[in-house]
Every structure is written in structure tokens, then in C-alpha cells.
N, C-alpha and C positions, 0 to 999 in steps of 0.2 A: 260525412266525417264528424266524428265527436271529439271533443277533447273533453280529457278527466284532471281535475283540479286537485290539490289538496288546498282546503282554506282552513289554518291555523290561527287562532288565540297566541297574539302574542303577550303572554303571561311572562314573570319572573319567576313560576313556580317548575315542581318537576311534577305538575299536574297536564298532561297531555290535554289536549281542548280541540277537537276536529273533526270536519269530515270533507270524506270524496266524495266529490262529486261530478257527474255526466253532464253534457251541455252542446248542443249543436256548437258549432263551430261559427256558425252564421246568425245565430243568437244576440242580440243587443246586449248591449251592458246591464241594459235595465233589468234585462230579463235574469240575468246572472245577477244580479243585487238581492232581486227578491228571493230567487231561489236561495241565497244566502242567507238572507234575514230570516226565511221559514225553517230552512234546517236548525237553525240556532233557537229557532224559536223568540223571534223578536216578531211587535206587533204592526212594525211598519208605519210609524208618525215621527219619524224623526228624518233629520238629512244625514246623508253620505255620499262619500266620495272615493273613487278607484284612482289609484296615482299609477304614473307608469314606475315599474325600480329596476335597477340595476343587479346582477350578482349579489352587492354585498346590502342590498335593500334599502340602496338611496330613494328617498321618495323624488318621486321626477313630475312631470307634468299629471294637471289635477284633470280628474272629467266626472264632473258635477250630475249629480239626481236632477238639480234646478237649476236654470239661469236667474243669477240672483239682480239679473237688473242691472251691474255694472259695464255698461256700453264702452268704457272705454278701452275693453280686451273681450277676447274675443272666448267667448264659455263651451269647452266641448261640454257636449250632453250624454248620459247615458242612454239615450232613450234613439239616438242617431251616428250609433258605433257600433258595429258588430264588433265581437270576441277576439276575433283572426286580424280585426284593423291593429290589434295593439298588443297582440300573441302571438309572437312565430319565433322561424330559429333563432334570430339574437336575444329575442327579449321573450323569456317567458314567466314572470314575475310580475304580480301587481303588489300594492298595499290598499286594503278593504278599510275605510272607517264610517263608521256607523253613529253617530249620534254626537257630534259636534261637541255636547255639555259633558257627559260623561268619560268619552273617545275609547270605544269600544274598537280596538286597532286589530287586523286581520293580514295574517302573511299568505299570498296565494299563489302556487305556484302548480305547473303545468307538470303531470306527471305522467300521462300519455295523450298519444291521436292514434282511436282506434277508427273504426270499422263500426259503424249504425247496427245493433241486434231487432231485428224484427222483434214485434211483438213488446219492445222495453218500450216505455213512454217517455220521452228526455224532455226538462232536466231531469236527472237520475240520483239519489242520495244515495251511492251505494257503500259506504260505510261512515259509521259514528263513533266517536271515542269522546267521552268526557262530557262535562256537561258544565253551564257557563257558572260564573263565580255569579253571587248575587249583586255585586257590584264590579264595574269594569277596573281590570289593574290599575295600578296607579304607573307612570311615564314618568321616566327620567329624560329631559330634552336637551339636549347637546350642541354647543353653538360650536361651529365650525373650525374655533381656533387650535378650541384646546381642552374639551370634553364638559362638563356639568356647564350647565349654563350660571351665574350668580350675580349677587349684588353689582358688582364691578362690571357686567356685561353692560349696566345700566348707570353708569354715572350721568349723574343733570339728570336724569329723570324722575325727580320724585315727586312723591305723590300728589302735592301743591300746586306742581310746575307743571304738571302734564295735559295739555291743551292743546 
């Protein structure tokens, strides 16, 4: 079995940014990254990470390119997850990001499980629209109370104090 993805550019614009893509089912995460980063045409030296989301695209637990070393919890890996460990019928929804400094953010969702075609080689890029901005959007980040995050989200913490 294959599942076919859309991975969306989450842009503010009404500039479309995508493609479908084929993918074993039993495929590592890892493998699905890269095939991400090639269609987009990224060069693949930077970190990223697949979150699990919900419907309305809460980002939910991370599972990391790398274990960055911090022993004190416990690092899912891309590289020891297949696709289907964290794709099926409740949840069929990731959040792609790509490059930590920049945060090239990617909506990815599940739009079929077909049937393997002989002869295709998977992963499969079988449609493109759009093509990436020369710089990643910019993010509006939203604290949980009450929408824009701001100065007041931070009281006592200024710049002097912060240690």
C-alpha cells in the first residue's frame, strides 16, 4: 500500500506552493523528509522536524532528524518511525518544518491509500504547483490565551534580567 500526501507551503499569500506526493506506507519518516526536501528543492544541511497535528493543525508531539543530546526525555527519531506508526484513521495530519533559523513550515496531509502501480518507483512526486518564495514566510506565533503573542506575554523578562 502507498499513501499519497499533499505537503503545502504554509504561506499568507493566495500563491499556491505544493506537491503530491507517493510514499510506501512502511517508509521511515526519514525517508519521507527527504523526499520533501527534494521536491521543494532544498539542499538538505539543515534540521527538521514532523509534529503530529490535529484537524485544526495543533502542532502536537515533535519527532526529530536528530537526537540532540538531551537525555532527559525521551527523542522520537525519524529515521526509526514508519509513516503508518503516526498516519491512520484518527490522525492523518503532520506539520513539516524545515530549517530551525528560517522555519520553512509545511502542512501535510493524507489524501489517499492506494494500491502499489507496478512499474512506478515510490517515493513518487506526482504533482507540482508553485514554486518556493526566495525567503520562508514570515509567522505570526499565537500564545494560547488570547491570540498574537506580545510585550506583556513577557513581563520581568527583560533583556538585562534574562539569565
Amino acid at each position: 500500500m502507498i499513501y499519497r500526501f499533499r505537503v503545502i507551503l504554509d504561506n499568507d499569500t493566495d500563491d499556491d506552493v505544493f506537491r503530491d506526493i507517493e510514499i510506501y506506507k512502511t517508509n521511515s519518516l526519514e525517508e519521507f523528509h527527504e523526499t520533501i526536501i527534494n521536491s521543494f528543492g532544498f539542499i538538505n544541511n539543515e534540521m527538521a522536524s514532523f509534529y503530529i497535528s490535529d484537524n485544526e493543525w495543533n502542532q502536537g508531539e515533535e519527532i526529530s532528524l536528530f537526537n540532540f543530546g538531551d537525555e532527559s526525555k525521551e527523542t522520537k527519531l525519524m529515521s526509526s518511525i514508519a509513516i503508518n506508526q503516526v498516519i491512520n484513521n484518527e490522525n492523518n495530519k503532520l506539520i513539516y518544518i524545515y530549517d530551525f533559523l528560517n522555519m520553512w513550515v509545511f502542512l501535510i496531509e493524507l489524501i489517499e491509500v492506494a494500491e502499489e502501480i507496478k512499474g512506478i518507483n515510490y517515493p513518487n512526486i506526482i504533482f507540482s504547483k508553485g514554486e518556493l518564495p526566495e525567503k520562508a514566510p514570515e509567522k505570526k506565533f499565537e500564545s494560547k490565551k488570547d491570540g498574537i503573542v506580545d510585550d506583556e506575554d513577557y513581563e520581568g523578562y527583560e533583556d538585562d534580567n534574562y539569565y
